[in-house]
C-alpha positions as CSV (number, residue, x, y, z in Angstrom):
1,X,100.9,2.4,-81.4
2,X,104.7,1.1,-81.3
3,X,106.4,0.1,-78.2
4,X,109.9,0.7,-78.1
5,X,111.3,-1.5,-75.3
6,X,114.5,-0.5,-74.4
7,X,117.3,-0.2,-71.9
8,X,118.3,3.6,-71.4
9,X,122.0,2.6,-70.4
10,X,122.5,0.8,-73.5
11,X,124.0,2.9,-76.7
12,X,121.7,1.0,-79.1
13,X,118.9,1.9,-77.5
14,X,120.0,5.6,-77.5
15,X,120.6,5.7,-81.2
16,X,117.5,4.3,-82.0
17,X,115.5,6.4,-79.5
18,X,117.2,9.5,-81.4
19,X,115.9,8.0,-84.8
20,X,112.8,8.1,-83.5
21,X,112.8,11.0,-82.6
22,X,114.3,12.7,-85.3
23,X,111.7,11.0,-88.0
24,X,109.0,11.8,-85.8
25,X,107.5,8.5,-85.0
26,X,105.1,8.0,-82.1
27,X,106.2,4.9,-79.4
28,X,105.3,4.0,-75.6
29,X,108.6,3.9,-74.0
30,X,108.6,0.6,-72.3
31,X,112.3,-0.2,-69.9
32,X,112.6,-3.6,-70.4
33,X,115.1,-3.3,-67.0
34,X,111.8,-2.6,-64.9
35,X,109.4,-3.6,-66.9
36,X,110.1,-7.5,-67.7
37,X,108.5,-9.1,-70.5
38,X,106.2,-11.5,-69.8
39,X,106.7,-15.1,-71.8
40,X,103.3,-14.7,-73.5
41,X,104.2,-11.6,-74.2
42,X,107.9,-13.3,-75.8
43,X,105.8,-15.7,-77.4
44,X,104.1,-13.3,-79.0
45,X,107.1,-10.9,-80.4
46,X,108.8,-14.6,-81.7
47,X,106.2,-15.5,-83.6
48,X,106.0,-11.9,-85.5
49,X,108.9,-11.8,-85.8
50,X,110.1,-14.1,-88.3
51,X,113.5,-14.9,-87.0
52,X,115.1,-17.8,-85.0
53,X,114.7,-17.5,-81.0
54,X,118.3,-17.5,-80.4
55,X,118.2,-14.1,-82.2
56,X,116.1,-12.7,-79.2
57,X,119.0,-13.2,-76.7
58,X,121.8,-10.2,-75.4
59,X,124.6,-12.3,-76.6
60,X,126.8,-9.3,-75.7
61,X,125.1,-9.3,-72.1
62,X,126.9,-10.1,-68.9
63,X,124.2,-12.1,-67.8
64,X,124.3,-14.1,-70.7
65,X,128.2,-14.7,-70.6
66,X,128.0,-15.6,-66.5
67,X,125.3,-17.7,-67.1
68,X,127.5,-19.6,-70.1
69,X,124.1,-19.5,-72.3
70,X,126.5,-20.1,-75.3
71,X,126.8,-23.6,-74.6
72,X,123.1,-24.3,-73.2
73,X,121.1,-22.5,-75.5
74,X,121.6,-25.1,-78.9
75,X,120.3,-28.0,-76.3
76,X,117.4,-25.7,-75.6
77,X,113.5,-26.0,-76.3
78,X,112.0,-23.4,-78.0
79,X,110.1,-23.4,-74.1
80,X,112.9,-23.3,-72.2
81,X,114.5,-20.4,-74.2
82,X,111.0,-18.4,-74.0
83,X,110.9,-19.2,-70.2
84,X,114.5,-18.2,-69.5
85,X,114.2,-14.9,-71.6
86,X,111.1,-14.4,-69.1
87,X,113.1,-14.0,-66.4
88,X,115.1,-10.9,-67.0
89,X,114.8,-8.5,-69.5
90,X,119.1,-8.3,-69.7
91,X,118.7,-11.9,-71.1
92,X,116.7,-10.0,-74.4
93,X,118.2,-8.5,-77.1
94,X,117.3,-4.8,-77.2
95,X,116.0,-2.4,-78.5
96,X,112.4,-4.1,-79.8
97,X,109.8,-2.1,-81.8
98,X,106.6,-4.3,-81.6
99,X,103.4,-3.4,-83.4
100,X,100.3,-5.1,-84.4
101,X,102.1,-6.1,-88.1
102,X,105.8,-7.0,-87.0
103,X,108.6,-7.1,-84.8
104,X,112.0,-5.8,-84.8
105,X,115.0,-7.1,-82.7
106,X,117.9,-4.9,-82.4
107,X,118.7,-1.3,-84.3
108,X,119.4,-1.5,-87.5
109,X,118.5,1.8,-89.4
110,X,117.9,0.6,-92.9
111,X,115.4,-2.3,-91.8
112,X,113.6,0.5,-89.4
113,X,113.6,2.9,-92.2
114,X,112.1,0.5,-94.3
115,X,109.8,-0.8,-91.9
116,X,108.4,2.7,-90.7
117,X,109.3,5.6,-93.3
């Protein structure tokens, strides 16, 4: 089963829940708002991944701008970064679709499509 983790205020997440939708592909609907992921849980989703950690953070976030991660996160351990990204799920770049196989950061329709259709 895929969880899509998601923030329902956020635009991205709405477009991708509608592409879902629309293709007919099962998820658990996870907020990542109320429903915090945990750092093993980050840990996990990095390593599947495939992509740098930085890549997992809401650059575009306000959290992120007031807490001037710009400039802190290239000094960063790969542990701090999980840790901090633990903290609150605004930090994290959204939407994810985790599975078993893979994870995917963000909504880009061709990599889904290819991915899932």
């Amino acid at each position: 089963m895929l969880s899509f983790i998601c923030y329902s205020k956020c635009t991205t997440c709405q477009r991708a829940k509608k592409w879902l939708d629309d293709n007919k592909i099962e998820y658990e609907l996870r907020d990542i708002k109320t429903d915090n992921p945990t750092l093993e849980e980050l840990a996990s989703w990095y390593s599947k991944s495939g992509l740098p950690l930085k890549k997992f953070f809401n650059t575009s976030g306000m959290l992120y701008k007031s807490m001037e991660l710009k400039t802190k996160i290239p000094a960063m351990t790969e542990e701090e970064m999980l840790s901090l990204l633990s903290t609150d799920g605004m930090l994290v770049k959204r939407p994810l679709l985790v599975c078993d196989a893979f994870v995917l950061v963000g909504f880009r329709e061709s990599e889904w499509t290819e991915k899932l259709i």
